[in-house]
Biotite code that builds the C-alpha atoms (Angstrom):
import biotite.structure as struc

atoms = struc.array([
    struc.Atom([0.000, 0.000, 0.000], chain_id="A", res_id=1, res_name="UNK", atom_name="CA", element="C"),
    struc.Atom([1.224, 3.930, -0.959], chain_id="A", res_id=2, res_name="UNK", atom_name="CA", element="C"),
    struc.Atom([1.152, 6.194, 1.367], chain_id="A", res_id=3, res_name="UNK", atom_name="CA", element="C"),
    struc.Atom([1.516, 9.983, 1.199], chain_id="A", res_id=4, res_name="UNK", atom_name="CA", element="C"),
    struc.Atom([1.901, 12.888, 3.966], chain_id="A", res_id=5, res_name="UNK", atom_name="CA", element="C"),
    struc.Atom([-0.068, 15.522, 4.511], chain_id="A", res_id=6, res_name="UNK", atom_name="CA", element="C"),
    struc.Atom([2.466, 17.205, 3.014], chain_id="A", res_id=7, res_name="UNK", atom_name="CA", element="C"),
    struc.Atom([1.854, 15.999, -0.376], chain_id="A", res_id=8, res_name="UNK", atom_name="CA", element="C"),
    struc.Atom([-1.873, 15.960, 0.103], chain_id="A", res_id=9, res_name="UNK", atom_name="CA", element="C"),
    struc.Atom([-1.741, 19.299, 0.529], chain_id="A", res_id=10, res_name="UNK", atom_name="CA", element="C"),
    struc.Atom([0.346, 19.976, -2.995], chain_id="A", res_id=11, res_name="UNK", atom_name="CA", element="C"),
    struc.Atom([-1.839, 17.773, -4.737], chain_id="A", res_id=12, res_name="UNK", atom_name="CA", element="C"),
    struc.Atom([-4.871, 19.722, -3.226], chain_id="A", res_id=13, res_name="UNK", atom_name="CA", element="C"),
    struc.Atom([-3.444, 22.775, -4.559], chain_id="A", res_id=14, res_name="UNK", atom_name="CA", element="C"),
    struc.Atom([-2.541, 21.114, -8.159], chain_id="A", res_id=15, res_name="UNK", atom_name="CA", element="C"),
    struc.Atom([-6.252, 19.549, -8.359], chain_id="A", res_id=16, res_name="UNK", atom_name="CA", element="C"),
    struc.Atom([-4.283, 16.240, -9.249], chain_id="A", res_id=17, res_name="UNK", atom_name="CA", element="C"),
    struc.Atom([-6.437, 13.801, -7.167], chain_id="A", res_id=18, res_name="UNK", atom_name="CA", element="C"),
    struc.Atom([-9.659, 12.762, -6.628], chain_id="A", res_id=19, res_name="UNK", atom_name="CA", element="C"),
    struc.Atom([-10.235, 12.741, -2.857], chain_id="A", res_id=20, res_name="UNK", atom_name="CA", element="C"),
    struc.Atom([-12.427, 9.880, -1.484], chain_id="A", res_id=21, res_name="UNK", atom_name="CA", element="C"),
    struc.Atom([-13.593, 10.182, 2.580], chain_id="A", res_id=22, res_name="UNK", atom_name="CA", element="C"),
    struc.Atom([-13.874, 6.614, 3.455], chain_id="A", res_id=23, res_name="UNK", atom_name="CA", element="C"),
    struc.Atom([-15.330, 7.573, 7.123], chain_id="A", res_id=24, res_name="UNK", atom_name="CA", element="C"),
    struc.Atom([-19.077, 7.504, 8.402], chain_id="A", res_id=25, res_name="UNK", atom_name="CA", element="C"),
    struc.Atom([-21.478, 9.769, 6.975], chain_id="A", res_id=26, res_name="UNK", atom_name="CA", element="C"),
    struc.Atom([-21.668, 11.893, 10.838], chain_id="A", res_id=27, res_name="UNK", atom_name="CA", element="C"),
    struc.Atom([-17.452, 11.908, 10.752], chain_id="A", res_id=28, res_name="UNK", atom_name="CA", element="C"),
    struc.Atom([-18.129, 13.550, 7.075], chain_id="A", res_id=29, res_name="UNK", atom_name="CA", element="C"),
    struc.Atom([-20.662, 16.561, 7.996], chain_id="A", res_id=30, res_name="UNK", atom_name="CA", element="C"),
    struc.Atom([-18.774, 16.729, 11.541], chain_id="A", res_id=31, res_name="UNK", atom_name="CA", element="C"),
    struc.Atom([-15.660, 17.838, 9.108], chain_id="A", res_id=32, res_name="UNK", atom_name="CA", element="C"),
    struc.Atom([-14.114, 17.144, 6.147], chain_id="A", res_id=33, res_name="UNK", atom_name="CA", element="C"),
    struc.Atom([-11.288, 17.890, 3.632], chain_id="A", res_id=34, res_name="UNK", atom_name="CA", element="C"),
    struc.Atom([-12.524, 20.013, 0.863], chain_id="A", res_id=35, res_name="UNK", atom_name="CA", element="C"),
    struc.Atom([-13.131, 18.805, -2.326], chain_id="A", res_id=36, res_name="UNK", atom_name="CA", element="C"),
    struc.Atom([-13.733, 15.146, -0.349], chain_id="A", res_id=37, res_name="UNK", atom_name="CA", element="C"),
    struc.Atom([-16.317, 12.729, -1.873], chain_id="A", res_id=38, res_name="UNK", atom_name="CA", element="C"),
    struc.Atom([-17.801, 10.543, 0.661], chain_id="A", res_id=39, res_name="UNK", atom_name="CA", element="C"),
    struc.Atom([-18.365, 7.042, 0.397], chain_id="A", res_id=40, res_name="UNK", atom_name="CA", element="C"),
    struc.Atom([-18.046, 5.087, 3.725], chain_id="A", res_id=41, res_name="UNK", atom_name="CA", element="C"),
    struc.Atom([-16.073, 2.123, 4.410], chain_id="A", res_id=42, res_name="UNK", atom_name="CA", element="C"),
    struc.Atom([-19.065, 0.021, 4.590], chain_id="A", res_id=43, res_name="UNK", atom_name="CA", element="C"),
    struc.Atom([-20.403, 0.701, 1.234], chain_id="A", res_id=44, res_name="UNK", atom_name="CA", element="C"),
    struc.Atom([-16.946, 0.882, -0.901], chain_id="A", res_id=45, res_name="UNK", atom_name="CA", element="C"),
    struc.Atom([-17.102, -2.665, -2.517], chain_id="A", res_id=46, res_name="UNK", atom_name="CA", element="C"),
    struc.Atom([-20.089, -1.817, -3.440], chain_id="A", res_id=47, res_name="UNK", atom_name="CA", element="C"),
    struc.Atom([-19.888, 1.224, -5.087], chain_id="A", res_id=48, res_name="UNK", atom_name="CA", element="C"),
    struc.Atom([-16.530, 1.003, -6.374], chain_id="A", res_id=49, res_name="UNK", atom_name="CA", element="C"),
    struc.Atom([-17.151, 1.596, -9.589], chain_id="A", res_id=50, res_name="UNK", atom_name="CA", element="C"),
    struc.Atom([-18.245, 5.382, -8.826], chain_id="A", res_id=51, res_name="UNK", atom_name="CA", element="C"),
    struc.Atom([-13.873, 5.731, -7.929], chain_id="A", res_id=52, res_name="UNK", atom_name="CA", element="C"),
    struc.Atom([-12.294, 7.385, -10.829], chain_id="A", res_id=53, res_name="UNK", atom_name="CA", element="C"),
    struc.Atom([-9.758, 5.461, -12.651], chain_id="A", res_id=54, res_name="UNK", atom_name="CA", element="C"),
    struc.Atom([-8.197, 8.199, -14.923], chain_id="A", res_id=55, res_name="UNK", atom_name="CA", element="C"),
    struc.Atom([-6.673, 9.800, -11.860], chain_id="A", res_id=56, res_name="UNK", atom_name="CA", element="C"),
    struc.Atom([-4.967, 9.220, -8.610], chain_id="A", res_id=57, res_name="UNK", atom_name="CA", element="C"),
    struc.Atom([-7.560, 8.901, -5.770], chain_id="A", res_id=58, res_name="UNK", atom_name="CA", element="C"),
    struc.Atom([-6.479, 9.940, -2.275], chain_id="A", res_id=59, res_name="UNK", atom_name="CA", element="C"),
    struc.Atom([-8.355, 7.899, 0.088], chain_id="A", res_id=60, res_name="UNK", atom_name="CA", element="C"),
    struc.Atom([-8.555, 9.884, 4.007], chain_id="A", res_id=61, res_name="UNK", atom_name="CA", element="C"),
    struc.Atom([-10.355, 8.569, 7.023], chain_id="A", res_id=62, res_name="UNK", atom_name="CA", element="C"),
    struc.Atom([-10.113, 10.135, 10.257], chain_id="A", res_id=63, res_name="UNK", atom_name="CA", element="C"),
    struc.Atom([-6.486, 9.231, 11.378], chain_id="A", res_id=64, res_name="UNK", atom_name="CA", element="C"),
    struc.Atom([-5.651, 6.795, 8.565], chain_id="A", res_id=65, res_name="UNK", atom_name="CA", element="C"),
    struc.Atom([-6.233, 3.314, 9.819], chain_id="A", res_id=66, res_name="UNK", atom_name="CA", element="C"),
    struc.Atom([-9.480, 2.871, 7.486], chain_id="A", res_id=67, res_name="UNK", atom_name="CA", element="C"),
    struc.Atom([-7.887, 4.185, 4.505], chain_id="A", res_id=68, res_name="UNK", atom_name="CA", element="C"),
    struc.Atom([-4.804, 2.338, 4.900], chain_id="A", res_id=69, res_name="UNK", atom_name="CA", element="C"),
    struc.Atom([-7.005, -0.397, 4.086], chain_id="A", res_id=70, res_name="UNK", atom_name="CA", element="C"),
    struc.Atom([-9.190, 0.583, 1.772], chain_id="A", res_id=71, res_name="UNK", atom_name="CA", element="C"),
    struc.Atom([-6.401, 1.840, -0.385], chain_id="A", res_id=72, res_name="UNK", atom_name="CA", element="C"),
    struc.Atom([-5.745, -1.755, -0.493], chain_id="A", res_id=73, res_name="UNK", atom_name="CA", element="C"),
    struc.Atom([-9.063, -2.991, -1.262], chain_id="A", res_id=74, res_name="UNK", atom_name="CA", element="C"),
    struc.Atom([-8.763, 0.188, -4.398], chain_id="A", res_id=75, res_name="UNK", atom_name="CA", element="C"),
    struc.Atom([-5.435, -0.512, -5.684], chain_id="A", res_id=76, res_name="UNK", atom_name="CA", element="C"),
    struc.Atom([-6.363, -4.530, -5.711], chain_id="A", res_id=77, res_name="UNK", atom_name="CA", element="C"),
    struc.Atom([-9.411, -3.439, -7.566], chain_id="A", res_id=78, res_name="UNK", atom_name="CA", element="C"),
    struc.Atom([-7.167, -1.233, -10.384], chain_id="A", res_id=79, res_name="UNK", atom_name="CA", element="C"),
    struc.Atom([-7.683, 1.934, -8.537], chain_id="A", res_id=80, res_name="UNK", atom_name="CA", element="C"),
    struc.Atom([-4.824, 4.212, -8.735], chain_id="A", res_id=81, res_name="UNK", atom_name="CA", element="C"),
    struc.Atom([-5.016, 4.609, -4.977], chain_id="A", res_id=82, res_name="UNK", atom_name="CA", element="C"),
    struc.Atom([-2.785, 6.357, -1.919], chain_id="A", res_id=83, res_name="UNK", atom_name="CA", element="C"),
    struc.Atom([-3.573, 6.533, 1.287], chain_id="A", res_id=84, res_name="UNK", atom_name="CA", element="C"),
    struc.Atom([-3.239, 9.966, 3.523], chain_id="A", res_id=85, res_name="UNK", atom_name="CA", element="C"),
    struc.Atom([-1.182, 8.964, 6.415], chain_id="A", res_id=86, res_name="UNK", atom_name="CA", element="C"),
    struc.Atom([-2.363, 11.103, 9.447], chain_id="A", res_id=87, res_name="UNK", atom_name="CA", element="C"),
    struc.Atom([-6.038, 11.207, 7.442], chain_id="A", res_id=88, res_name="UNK", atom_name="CA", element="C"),
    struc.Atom([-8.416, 14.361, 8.119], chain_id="A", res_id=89, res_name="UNK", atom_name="CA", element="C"),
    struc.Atom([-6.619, 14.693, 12.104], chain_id="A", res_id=90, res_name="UNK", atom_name="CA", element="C"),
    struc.Atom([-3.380, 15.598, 10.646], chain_id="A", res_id=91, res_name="UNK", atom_name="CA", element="C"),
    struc.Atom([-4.684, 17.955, 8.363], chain_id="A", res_id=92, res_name="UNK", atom_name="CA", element="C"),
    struc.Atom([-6.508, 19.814, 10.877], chain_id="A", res_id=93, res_name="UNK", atom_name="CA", element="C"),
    struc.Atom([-3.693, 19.612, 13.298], chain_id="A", res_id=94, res_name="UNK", atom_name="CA", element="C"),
    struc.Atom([-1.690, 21.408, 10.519], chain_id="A", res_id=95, res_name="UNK", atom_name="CA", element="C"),
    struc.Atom([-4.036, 24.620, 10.293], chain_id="A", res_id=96, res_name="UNK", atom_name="CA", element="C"),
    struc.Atom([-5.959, 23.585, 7.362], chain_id="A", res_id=97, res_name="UNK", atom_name="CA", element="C"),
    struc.Atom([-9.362, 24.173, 7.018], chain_id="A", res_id=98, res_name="UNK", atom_name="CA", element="C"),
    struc.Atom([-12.302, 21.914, 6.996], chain_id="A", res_id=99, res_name="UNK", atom_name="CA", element="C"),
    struc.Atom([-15.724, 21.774, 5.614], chain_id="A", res_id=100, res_name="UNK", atom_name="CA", element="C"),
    struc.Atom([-18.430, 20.930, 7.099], chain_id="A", res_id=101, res_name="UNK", atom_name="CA", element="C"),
    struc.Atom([-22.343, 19.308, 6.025], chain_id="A", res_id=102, res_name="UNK", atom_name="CA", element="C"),
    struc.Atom([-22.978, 17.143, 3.797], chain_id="A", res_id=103, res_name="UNK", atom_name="CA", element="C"),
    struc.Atom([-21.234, 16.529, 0.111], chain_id="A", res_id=104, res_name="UNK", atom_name="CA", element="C"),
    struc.Atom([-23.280, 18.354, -2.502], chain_id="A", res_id=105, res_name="UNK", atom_name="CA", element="C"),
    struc.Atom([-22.737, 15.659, -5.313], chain_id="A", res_id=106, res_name="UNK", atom_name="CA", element="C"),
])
């Protein structure tokens, strides 16, 4: 499994280079959330798979970066081009960025 820092989240956030998938509960999302994330929870990513983007990277974030670390797993077995944020939506907080909150408008 890939892994990238907050660091490098953040760049690609600035670049628009990645899609940005929020693995987390639906509460978690409103609660806070990177923006630009697309939510689709944990529970329901095998079965909605196929709405992850394959002609770009996709950045997959959970809370602190346990439940990305395998979902990225579960993506990148599936053909996803997938990386998970190490730290997840915490770190990026913790570092001064902002977060959204309610619910994703798509």
């Amino acid at each position: 499994m890939r892994e990238i820092t907050i660091e490098q989240f953040a760049a690609a956030q600035e670049d628009d280079a990645a899609f940005v998938l929020d693995v987390r509960e639906g509460l978690e999302y409103v609660q806070g959330h990177v923006p630009g994330a697309v939510l689709i929870p944990m529970s329901q990513l095998a079965n909605r798979v196929a709405e992850v983007p394959r002609d770009r990277q996709v950045h997959v974030i959970c809370r602190s970066g346990n439940r990305s670390a395998s979902m990225t797993t579960f993506l990148e077995r599936a053909g996803v081009d997938a990386v998970n944020v190490a730290g997840g939506t915490d770190a990026w907080a913790s570092s001064g960025r902002p977060l959204v909150t309610g619910r994703d408008p798509r």
